[in-house]
C-alpha positions in Angstrom: -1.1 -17.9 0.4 -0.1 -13.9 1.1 -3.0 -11.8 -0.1 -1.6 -8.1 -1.3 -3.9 -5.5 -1.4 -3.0 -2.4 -2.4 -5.6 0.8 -1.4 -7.6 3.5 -3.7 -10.6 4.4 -5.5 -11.7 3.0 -8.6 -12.4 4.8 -11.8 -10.5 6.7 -14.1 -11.0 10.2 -12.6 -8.8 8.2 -9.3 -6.3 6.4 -11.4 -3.5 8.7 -11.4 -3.8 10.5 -8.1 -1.8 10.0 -4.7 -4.6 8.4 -3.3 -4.0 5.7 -5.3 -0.4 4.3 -5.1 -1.8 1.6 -3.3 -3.4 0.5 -6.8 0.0 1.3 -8.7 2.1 -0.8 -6.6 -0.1 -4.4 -7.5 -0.3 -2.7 -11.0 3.3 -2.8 -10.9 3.8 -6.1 -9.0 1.4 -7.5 -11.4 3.1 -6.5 -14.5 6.4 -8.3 -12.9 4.8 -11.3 -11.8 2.7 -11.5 -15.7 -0.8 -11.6 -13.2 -3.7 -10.0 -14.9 -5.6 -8.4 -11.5 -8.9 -8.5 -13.6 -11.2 -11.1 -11.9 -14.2 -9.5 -10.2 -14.5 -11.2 -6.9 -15.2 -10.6 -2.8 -15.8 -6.5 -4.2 -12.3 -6.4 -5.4 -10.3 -7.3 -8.7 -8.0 -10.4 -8.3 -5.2 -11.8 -9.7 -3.9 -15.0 -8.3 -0.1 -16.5 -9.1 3.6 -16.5 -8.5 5.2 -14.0 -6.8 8.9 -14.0 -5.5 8.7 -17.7 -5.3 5.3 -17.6 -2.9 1.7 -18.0 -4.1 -0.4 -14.4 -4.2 -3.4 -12.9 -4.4 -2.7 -9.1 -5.6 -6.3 -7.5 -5.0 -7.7 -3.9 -5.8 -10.8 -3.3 -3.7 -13.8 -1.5 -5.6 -15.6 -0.6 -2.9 -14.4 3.0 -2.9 -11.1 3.8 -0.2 -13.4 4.6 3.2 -15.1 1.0 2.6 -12.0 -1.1 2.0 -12.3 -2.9 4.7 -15.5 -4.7 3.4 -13.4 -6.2 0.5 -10.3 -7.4 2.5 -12.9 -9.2 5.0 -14.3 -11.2 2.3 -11.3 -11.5 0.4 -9.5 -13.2 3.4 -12.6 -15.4 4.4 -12.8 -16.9 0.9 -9.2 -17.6 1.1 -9.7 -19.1 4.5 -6.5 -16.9 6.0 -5.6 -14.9 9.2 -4.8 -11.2 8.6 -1.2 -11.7 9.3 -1.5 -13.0 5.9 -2.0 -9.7 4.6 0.2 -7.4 3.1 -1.9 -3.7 3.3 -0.4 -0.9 0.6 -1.4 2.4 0.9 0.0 6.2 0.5 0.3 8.1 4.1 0.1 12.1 4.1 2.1 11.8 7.2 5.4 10.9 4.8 7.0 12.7 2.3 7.4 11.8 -1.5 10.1 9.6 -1.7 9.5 8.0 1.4 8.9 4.0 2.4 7.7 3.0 5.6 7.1 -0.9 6.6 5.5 -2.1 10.0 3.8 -5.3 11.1 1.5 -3.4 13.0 0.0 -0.1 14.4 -2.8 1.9 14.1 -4.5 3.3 10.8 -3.8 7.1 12.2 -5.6 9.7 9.2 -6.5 7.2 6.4 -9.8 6.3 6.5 -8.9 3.0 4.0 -6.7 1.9 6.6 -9.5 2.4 9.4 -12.0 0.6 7.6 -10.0 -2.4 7.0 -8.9 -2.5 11.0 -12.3 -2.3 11.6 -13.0 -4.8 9.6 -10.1 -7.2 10.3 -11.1 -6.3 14.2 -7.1 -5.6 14.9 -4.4 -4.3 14.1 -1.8 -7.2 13.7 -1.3 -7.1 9.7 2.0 -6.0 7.9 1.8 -2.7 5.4 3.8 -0.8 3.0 3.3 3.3 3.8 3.8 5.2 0.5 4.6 8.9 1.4 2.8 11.6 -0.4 2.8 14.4 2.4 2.7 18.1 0.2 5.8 20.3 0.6 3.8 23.0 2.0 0.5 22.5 4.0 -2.4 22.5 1.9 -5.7 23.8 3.0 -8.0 20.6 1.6 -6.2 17.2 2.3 -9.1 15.0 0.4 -8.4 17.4 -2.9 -5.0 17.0 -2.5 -4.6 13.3 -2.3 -7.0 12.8 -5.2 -5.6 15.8 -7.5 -3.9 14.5 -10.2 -0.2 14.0 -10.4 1.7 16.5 -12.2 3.8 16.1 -15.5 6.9 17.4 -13.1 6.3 14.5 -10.3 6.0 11.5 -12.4 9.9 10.3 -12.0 9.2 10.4 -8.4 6.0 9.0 -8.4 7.5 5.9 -10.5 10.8 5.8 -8.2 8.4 4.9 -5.0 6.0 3.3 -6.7 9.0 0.8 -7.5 10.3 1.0 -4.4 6.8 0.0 -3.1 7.1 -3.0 -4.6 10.2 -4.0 -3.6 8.9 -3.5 -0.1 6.3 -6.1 -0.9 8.7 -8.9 -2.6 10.9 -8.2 0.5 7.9 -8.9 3.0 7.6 -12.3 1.1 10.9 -13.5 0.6 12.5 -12.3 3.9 9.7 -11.5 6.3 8.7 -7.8 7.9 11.3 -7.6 10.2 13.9 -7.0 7.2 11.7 -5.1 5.0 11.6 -2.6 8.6 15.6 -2.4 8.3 16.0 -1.8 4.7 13.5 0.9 4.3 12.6 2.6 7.4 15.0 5.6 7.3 14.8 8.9 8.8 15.7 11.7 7.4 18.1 14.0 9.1 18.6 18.1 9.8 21.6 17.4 7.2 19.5 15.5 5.0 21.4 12.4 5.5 19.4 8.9 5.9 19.8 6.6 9.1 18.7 3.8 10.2 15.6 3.6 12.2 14.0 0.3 12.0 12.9 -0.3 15.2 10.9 3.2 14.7 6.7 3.2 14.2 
């Protein structure tokens, strides 16, 4: 059993913000698999099933971002797994739009979801999908930026990584982290051009 938990804030006033792609991408994996992620349980909503031929647990903690870590702790003891067992998704302000990073480990660096749940899990030996969202030009609040709401002119984008997000995930399952790294993790360079850099972060 993989649990997938994807990072954000609950309520409506969070739904459609940067803060929560981590949401969109189980909404998204959800819709594919036909799980409804609707079961209150362990301070999350849960959906268990069939995904990419392995059996899930796509979870949405409700705990608020900065207590995530509560959640995933109780999630994983009921399910009586390990936390290489989960798959953490979650955008990063570090990366820009458009951009997928995957690593099996690593530190939780400015997100404070991330930090909760390695303090919770006490380490940082779990796979996760970063979902860039970093602002073209710096922005003087980060907090209102991430939770602003996504404009009109970004939503093509948004849905193009939230997509991709997901494909990150399936990839995890099917083919394990080390191949999700080589597919996705690209830098861009100087030209603009893409390479490879998998053994990167």
């Amino acid at each position: 059993m993989r649990l997938i938990v994807g990072l954000g804030n609950p309520g409506i006033e969070y739904a459609w913000t940067p803060h929560n792609l981590g949401f969109l991408v189980v909404d998204k994996l959800a819709e594919e698999a036909g799980i409804r992620v609707t079961r209150p349980e362990a301070k999350s909503l849960l959906g268990r099933g069939e995904l990419a031929g392995h059996e899930v647990v796509l979870a949405k903690p409700q705990t608020m971002m900065n207590l995530s870590g509560l959640a995933v702790r109780e999630l994983l003891e009921r399910e009586q797994g390990e936390p290489g067992d989960v798959i953490v998704v979650y955008d990063d302000i570090a990366l820009p739009w458009g951009m997928i990073r995957v690593r099996e480990r690593g530190t939780a660096g400015t997100h404070n979801g991330l930090k909760s749940v390695i303090g919770a899990l006490g380490t940082t030996e779990f796979p996760r999908v970063r979902l860039g969202v970093q602002p073209e030009e710096e922005v003087r609040n980060r907090k209102d930026y991430v939770l602003r709401q996504i404009h009109r002119s970004e939503e093509e984008m948004v849905a193009e990584e939230i997509e991709q997000g997901a494909e990150a995930v399936k990839l995890i399952l099917t083919e394990g982290t080390q191949r999700a790294m080589n597919r996705f993790n690209r830098r861009v360079t100087p030209q603009g051009e893409e390479e490879d850099s998998a053994a990167e972060d």
